[in-house]
C-alpha positions as a Markdown table, in Angstrom:
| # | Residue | x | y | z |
|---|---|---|---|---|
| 1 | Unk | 94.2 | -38.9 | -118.6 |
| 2 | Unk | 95.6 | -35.9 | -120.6 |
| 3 | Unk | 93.6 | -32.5 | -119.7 |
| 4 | Unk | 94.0 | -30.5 | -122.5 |
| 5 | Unk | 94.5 | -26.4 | -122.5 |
| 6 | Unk | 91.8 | -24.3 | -123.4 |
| 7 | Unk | 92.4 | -22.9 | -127.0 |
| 8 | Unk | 92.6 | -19.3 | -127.0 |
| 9 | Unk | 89.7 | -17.1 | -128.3 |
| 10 | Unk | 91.3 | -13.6 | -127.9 |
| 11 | Unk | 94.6 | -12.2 | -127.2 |
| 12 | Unk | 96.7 | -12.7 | -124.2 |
| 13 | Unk | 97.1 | -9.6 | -122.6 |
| 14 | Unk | 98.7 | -9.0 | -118.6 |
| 15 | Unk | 97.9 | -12.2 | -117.7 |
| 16 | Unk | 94.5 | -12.0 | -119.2 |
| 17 | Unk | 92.6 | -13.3 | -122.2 |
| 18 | Unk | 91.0 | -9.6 | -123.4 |
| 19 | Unk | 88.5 | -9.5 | -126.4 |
| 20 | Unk | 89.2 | -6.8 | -128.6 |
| 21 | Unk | 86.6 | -7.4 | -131.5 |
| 22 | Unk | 89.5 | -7.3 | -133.5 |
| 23 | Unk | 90.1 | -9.3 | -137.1 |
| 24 | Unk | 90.3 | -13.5 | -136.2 |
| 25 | Unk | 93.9 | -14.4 | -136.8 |
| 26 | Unk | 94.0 | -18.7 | -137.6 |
| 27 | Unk | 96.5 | -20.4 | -135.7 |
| 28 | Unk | 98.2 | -22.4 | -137.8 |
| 29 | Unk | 99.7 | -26.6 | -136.8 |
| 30 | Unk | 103.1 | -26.6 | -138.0 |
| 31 | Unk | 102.9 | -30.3 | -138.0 |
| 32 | Unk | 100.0 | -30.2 | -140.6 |
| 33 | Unk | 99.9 | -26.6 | -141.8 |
| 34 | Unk | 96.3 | -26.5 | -140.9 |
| 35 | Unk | 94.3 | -23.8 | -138.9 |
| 36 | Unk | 93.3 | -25.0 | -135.5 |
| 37 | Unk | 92.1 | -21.8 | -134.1 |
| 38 | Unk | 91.1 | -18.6 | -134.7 |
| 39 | Unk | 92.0 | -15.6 | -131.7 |
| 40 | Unk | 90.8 | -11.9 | -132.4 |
| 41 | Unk | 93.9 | -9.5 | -133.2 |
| 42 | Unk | 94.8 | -6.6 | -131.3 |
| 43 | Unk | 93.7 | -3.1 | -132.6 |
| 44 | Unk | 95.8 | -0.2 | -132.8 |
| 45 | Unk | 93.4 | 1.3 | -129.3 |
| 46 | Unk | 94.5 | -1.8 | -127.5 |
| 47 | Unk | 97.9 | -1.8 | -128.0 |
| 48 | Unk | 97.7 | 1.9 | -126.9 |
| 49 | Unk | 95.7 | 1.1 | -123.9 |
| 50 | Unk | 98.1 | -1.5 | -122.6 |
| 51 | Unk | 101.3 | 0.8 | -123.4 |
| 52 | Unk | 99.7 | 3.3 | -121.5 |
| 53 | Unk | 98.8 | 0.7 | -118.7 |
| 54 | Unk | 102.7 | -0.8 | -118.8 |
| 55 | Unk | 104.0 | 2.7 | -118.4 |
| 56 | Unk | 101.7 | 3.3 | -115.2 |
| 57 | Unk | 103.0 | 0.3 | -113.7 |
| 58 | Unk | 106.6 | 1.4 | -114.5 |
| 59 | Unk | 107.1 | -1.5 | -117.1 |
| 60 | Unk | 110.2 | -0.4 | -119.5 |
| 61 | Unk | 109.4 | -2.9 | -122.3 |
| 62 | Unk | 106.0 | -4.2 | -124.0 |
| 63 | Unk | 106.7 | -7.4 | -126.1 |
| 64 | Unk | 104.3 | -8.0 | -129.1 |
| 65 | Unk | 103.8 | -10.9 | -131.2 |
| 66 | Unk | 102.7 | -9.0 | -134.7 |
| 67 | Unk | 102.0 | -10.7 | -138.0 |
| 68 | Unk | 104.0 | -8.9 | -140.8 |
| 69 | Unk | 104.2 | -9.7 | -144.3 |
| 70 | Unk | 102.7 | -13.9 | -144.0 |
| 71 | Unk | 104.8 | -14.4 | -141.0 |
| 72 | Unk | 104.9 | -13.8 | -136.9 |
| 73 | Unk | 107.4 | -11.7 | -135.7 |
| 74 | Unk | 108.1 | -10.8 | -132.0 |
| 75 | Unk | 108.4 | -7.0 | -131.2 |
| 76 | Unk | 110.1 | -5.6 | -128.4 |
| 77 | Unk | 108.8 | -2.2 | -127.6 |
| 78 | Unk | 111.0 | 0.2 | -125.4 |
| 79 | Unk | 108.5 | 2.2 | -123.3 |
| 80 | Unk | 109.9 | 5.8 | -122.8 |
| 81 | Unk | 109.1 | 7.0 | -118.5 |
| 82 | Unk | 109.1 | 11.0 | -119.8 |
């Protein structure tokens, strides 16, 4: 028998699914081009939060996966320590 991974509902943030109450983003099948789930977006306040939280931790880079222009783009932020 196959268990099958929860679908997510909210973003995946430190190792933790967060709600944000953000905008629902569909997940699209490649295979089929159809939406199989929806996951809230990140707000500006969140991505702030967890920036501030990397820094604290003495993380150097925050990786993003942001939706641009009709397509998913994956953002490397460098976190300055000053």
């Amino acid at each position: 028998m196959q268990s099958r991974m929860p679908l997510p509902h909210a973003p995946f943030i430190d190792g933790q699914t967060r709600a944000t109450g953000g905008e629902p983003i569909a997940l699209i099948n490649p295979a089929t081009e159809e939406p199989f789930a929806h996951v809230e977006s990140a707000k500006p306040d969140d991505i702030d939060k967890q920036i501030k939280e990397a820094k604290t931790n003495g993380y150097r880079v925050v990786t993003l996966l942001v939706f641009r222009s009709g397509d998913y783009r994956w953002v490397a932020l460098r976190i300055d320590q000053s």
